[in-house]
PyMOL CGO cylinders between C-alpha atoms (Angstrom):
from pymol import cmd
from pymol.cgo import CYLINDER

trace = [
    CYLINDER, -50.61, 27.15, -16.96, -49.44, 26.38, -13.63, 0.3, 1, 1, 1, 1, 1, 1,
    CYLINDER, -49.44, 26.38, -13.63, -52.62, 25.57, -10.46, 0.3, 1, 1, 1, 1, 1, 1,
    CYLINDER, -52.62, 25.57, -10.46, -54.25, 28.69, -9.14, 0.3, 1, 1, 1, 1, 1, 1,
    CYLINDER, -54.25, 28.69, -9.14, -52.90, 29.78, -6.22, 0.3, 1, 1, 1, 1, 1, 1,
    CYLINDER, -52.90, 29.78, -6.22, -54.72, 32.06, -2.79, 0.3, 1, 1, 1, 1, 1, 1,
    CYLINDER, -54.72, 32.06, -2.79, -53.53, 34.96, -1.37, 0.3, 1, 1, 1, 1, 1, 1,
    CYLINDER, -53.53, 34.96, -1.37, -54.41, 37.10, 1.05, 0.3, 1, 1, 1, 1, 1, 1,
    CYLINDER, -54.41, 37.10, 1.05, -54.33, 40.74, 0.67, 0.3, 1, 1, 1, 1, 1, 1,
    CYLINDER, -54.33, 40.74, 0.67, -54.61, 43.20, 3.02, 0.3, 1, 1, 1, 1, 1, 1,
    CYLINDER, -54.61, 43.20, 3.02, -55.79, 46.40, 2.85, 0.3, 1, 1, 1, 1, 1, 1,
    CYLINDER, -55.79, 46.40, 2.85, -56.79, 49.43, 5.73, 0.3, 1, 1, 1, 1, 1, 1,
    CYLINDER, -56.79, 49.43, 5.73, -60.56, 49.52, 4.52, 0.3, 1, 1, 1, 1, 1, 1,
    CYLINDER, -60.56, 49.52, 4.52, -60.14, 53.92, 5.14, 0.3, 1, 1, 1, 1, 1, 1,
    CYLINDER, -60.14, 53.92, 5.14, -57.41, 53.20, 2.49, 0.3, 1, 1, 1, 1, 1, 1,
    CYLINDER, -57.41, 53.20, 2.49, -59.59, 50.60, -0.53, 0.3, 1, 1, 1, 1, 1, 1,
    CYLINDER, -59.59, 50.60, -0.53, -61.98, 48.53, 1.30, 0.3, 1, 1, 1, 1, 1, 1,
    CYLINDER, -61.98, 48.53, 1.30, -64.06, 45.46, -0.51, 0.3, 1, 1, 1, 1, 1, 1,
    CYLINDER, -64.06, 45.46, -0.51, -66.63, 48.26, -1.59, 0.3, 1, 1, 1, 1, 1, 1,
    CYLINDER, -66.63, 48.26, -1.59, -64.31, 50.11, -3.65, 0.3, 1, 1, 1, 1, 1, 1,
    CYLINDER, -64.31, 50.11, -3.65, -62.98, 47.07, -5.19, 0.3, 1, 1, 1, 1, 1, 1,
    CYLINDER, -62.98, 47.07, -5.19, -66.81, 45.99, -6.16, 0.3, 1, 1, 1, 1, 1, 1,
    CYLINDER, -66.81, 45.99, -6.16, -67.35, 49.87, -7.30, 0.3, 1, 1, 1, 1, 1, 1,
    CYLINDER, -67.35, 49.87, -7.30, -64.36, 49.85, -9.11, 0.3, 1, 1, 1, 1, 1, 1,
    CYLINDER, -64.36, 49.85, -9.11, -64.14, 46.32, -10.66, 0.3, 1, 1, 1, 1, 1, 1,
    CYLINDER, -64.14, 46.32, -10.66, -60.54, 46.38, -10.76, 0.3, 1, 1, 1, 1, 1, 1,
    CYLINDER, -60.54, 46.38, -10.76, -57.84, 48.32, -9.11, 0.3, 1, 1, 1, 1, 1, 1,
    CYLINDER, -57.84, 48.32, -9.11, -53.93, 47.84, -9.20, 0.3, 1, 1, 1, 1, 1, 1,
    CYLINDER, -53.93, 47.84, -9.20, -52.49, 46.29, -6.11, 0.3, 1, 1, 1, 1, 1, 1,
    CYLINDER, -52.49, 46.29, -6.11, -50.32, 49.39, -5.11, 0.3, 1, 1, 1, 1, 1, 1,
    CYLINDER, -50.32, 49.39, -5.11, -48.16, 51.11, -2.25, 0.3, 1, 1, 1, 1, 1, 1,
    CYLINDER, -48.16, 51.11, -2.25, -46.45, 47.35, -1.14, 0.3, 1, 1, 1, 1, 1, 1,
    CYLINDER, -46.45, 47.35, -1.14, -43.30, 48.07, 0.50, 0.3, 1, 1, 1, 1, 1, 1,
    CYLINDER, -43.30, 48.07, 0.50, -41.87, 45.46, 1.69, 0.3, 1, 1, 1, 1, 1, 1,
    CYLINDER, -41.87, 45.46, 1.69, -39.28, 42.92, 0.00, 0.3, 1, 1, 1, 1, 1, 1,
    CYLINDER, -39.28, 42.92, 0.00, -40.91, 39.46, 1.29, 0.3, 1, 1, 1, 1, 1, 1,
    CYLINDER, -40.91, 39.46, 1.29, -44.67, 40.40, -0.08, 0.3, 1, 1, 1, 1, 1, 1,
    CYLINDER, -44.67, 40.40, -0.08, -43.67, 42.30, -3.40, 0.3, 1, 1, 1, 1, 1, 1,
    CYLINDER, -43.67, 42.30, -3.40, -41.93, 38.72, -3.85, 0.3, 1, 1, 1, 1, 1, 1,
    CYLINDER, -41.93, 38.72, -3.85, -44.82, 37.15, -3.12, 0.3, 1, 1, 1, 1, 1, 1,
    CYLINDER, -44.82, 37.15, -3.12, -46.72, 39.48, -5.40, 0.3, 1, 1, 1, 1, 1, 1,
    CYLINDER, -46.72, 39.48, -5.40, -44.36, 38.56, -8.32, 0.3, 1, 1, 1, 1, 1, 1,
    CYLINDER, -44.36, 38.56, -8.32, -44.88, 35.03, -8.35, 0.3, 1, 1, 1, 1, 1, 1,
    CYLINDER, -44.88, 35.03, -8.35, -49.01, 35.41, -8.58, 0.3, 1, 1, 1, 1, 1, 1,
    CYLINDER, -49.01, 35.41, -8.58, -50.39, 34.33, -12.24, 0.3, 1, 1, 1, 1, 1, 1,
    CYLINDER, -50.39, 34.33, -12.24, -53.51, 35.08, -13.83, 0.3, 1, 1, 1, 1, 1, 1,
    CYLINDER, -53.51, 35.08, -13.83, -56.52, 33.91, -12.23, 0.3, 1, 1, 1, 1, 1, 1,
    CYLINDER, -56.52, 33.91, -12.23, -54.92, 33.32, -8.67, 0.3, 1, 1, 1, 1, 1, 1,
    CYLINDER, -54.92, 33.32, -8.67, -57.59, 34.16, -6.09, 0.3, 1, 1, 1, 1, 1, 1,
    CYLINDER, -57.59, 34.16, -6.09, -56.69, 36.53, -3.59, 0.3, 1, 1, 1, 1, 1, 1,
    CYLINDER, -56.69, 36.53, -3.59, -58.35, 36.81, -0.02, 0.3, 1, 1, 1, 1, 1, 1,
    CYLINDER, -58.35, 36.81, -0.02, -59.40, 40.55, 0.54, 0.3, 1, 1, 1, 1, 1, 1,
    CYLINDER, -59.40, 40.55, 0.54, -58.43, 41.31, 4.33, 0.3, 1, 1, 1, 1, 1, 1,
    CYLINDER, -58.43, 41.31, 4.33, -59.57, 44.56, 6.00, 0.3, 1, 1, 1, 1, 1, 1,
    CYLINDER, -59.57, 44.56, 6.00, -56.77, 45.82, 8.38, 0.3, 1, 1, 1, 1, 1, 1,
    CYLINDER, -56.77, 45.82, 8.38, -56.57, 48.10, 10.76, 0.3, 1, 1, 1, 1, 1, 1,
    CYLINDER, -56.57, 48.10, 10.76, -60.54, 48.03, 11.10, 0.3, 1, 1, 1, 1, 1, 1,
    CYLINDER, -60.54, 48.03, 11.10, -62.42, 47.09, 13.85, 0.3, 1, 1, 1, 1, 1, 1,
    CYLINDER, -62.42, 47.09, 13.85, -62.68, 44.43, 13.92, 0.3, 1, 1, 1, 1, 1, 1,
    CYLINDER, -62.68, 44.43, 13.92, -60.02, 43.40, 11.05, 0.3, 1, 1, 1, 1, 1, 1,
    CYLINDER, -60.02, 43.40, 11.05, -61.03, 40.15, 9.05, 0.3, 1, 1, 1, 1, 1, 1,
    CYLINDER, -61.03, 40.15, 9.05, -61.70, 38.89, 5.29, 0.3, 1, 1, 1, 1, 1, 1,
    CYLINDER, -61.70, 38.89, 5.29, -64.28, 40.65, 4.05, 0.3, 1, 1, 1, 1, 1, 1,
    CYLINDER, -64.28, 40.65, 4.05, -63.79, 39.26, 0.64, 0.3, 1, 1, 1, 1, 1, 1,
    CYLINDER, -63.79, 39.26, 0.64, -62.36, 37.79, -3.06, 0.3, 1, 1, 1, 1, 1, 1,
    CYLINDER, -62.36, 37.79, -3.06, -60.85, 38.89, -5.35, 0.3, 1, 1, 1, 1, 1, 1,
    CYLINDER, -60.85, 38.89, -5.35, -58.79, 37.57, -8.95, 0.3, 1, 1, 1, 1, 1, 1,
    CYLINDER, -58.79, 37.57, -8.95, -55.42, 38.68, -9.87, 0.3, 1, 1, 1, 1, 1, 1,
    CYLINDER, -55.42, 38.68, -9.87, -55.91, 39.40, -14.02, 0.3, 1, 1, 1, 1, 1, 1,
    CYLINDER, -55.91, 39.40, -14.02, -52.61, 41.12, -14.74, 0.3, 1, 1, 1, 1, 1, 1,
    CYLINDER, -52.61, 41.12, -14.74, -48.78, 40.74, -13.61, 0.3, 1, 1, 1, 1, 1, 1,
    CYLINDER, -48.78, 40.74, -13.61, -45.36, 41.87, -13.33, 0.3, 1, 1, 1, 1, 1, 1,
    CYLINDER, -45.36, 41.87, -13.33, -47.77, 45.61, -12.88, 0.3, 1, 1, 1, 1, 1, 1,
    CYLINDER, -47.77, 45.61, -12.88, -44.82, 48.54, -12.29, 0.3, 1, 1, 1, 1, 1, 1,
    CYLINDER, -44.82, 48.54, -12.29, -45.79, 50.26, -9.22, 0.3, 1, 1, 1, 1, 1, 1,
    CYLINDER, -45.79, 50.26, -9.22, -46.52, 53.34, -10.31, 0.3, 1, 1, 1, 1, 1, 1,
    CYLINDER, -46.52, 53.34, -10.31, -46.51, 55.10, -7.07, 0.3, 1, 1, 1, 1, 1, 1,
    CYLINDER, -46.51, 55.10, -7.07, -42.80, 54.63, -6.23, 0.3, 1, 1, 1, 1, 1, 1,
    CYLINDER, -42.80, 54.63, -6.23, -42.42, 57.23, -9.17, 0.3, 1, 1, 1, 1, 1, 1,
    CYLINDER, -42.42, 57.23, -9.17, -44.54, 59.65, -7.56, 0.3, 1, 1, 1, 1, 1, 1,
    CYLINDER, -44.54, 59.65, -7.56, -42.83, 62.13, -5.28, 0.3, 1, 1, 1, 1, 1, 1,
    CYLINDER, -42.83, 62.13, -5.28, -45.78, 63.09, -3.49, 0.3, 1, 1, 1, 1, 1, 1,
    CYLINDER, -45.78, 63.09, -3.49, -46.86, 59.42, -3.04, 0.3, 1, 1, 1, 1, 1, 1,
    CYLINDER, -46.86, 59.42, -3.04, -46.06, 57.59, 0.36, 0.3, 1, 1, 1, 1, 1, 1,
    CYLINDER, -46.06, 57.59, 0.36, -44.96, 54.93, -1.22, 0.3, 1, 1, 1, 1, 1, 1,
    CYLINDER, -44.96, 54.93, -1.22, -41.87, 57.06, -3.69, 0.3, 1, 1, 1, 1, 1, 1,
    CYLINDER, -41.87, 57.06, -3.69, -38.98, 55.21, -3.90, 0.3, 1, 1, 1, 1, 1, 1,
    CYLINDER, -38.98, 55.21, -3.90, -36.17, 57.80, -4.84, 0.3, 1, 1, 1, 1, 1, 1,
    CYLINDER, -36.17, 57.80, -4.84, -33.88, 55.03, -5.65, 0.3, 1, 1, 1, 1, 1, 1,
    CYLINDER, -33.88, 55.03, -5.65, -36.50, 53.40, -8.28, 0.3, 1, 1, 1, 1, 1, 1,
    CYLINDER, -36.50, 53.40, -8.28, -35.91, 54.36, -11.73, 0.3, 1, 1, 1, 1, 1, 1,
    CYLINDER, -35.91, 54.36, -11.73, -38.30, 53.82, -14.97, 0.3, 1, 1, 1, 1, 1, 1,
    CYLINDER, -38.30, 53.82, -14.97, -35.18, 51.94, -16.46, 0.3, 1, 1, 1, 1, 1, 1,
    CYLINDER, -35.18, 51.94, -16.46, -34.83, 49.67, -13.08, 0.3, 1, 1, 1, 1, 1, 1,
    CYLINDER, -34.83, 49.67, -13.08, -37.97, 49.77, -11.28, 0.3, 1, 1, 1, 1, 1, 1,
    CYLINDER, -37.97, 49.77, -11.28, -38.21, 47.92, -7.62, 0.3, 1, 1, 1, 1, 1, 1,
    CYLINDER, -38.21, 47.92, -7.62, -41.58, 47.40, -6.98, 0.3, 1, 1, 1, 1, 1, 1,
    CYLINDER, -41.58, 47.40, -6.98, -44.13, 45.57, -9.15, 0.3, 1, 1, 1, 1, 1, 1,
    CYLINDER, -44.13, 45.57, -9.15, -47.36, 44.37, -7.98, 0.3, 1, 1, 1, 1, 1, 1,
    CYLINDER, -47.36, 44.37, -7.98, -50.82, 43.08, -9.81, 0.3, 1, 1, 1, 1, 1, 1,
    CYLINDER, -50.82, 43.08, -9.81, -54.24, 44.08, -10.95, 0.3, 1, 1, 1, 1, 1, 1,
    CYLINDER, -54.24, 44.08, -10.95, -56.90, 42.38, -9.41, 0.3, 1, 1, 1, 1, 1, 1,
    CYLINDER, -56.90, 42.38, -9.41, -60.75, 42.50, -10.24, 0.3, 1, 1, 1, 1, 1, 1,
    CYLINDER, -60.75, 42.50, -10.24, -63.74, 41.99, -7.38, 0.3, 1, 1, 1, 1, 1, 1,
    CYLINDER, -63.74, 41.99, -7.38, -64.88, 38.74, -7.59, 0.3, 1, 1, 1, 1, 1, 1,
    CYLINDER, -64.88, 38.74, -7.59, -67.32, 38.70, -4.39, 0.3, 1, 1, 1, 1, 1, 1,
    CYLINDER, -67.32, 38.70, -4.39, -68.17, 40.62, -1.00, 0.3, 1, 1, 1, 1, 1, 1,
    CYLINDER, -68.17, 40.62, -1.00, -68.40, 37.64, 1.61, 0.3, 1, 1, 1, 1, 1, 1,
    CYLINDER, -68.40, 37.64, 1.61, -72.14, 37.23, 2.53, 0.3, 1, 1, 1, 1, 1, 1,
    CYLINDER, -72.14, 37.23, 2.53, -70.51, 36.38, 6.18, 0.3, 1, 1, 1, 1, 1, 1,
    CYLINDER, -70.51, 36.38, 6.18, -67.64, 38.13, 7.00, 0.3, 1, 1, 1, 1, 1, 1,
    CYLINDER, -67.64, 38.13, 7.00, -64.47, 36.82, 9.15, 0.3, 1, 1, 1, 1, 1, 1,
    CYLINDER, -64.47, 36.82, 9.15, -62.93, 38.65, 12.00, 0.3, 1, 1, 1, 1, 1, 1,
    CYLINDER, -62.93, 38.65, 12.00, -59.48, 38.09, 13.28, 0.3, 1, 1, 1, 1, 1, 1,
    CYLINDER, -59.48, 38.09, 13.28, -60.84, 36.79, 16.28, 0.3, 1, 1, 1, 1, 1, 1,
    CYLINDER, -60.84, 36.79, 16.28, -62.97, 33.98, 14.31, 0.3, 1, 1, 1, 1, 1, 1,
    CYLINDER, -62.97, 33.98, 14.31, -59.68, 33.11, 12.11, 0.3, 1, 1, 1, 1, 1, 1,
    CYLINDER, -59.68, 33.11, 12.11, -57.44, 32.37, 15.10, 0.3, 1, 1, 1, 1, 1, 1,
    CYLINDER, -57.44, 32.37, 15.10, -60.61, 30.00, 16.57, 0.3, 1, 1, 1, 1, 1, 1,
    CYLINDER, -60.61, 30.00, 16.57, -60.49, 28.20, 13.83, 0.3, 1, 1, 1, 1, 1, 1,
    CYLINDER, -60.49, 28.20, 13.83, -57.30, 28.36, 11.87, 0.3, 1, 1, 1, 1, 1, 1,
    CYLINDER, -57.30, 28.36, 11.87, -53.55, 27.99, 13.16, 0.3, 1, 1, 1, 1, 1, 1,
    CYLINDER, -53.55, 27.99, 13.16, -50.38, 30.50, 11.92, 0.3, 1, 1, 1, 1, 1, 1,
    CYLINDER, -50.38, 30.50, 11.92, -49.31, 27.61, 9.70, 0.3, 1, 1, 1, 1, 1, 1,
    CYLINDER, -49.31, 27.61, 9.70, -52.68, 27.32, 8.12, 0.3, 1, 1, 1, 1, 1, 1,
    CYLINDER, -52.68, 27.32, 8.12, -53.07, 31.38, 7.63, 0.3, 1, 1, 1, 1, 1, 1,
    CYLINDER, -53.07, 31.38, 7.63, -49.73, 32.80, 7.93, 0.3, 1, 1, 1, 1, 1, 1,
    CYLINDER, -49.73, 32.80, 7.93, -51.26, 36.25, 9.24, 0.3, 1, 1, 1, 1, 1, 1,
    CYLINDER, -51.26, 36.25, 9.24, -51.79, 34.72, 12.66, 0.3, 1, 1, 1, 1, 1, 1,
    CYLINDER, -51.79, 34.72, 12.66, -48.35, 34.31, 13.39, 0.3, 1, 1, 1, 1, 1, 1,
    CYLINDER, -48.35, 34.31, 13.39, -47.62, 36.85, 16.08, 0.3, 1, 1, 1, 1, 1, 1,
    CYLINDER, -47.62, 36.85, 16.08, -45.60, 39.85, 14.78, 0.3, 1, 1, 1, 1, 1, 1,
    CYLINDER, -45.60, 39.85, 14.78, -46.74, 38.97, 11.12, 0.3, 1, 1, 1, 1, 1, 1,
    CYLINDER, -46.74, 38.97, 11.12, -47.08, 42.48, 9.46, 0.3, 1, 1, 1, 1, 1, 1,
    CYLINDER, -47.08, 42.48, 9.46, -47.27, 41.60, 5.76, 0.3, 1, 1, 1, 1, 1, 1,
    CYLINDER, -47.27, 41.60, 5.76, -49.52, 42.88, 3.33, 0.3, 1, 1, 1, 1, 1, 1,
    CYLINDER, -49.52, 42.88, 3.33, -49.65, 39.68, 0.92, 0.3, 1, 1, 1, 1, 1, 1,
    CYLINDER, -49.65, 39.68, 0.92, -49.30, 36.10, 2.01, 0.3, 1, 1, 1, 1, 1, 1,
    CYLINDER, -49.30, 36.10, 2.01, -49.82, 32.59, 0.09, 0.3, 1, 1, 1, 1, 1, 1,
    CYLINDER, -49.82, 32.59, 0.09, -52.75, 30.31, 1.63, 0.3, 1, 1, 1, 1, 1, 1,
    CYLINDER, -52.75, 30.31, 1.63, -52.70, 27.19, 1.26, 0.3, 1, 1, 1, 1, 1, 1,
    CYLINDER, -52.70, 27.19, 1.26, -55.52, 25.62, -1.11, 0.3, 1, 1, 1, 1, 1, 1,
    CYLINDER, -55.52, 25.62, -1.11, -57.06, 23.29, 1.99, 0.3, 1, 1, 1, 1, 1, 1,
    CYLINDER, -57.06, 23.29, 1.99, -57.34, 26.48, 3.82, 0.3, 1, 1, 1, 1, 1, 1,
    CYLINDER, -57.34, 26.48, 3.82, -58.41, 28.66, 1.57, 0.3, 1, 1, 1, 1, 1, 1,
    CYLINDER, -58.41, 28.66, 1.57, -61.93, 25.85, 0.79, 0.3, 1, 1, 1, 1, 1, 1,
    CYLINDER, -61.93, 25.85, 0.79, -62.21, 26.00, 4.50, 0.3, 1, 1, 1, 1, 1, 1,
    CYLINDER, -62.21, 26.00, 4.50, -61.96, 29.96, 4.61, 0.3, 1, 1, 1, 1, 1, 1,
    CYLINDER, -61.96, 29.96, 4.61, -64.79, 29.89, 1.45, 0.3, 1, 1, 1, 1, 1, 1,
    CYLINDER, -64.79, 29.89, 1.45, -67.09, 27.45, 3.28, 0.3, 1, 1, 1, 1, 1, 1,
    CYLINDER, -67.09, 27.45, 3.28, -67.14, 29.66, 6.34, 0.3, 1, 1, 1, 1, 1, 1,
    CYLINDER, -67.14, 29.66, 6.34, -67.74, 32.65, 4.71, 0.3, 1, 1, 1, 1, 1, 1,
    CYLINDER, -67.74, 32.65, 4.71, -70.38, 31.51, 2.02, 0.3, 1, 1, 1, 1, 1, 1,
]
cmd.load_cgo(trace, "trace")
């Protein structure tokens, strides 16, 4: 088994927030659309530890963790022609998108806003400071992610 890896998710909390995760237990890690973060979704492993980022919130931030327990998940939404996220060109023989399942691990006692990541962290460090960066999943690095832990425990 290869070293556990951190992610960060993100996730519109109107959408799945960290309360639905924790109500839920698990959830798949749907509706990803774009060809760098499906990638990056695709190389996660069992128990990688994935940073749960509300977007689009005010204010945005990490509001919590989470722990991938199943990959290589077929998308089942780009099937779905009443989904946002249908892909007419994906095809149960050649599907495009795969993602993960993930199960709540923990609501951050303390949680991060944006504004407290950039004080503290540079776009190298957490790549979802870069300016213009719109993906949904990015790697962290492990020195980060103990510093991200410590600040919100």
């Amino acid at each position: 088994m290869d070293v556990m890896k951190y992610w960060l998710y993100k996730s519109e909390p109107s959408d799945y927030s960290i309360d639905d995760l924790a109500r839920d237990g698990s959830t798949i890690w749907d509706g990803v659309r774009n060809y760098i973060a499906r990638n990056y979704l695709t190389q996660a492993e069992v128990g990688d530890l994935p940073f749960f980022y509300h977007s689009s919130a005010k204010p945005p931030g990490l509001a919590g963790l989470a722990r991938v327990i199943e990959t290589m998940v077929v998308d089942p939404t780009q099937f779905d022609p009443l989904s946002k996220y249908f892909d007419q060109t994906a095809t149960a023989d050649k599907p495009r998108w795969h993602t993960v399942t993930v199960e709540f691990v923990e609501k951050f006692p303390i949680f991060i806003p944006l504004d407290q990541l950039r004080a503290a962290f540079s776009p190298d460090e957490l790549p979802i400071l870069r300016r213009g960066s719109r993906l949904s999943v990015t790697p962290v690095p492990e020195s980060t992610a103990q510093r991200l832990l410590e600040n919100a425990r």
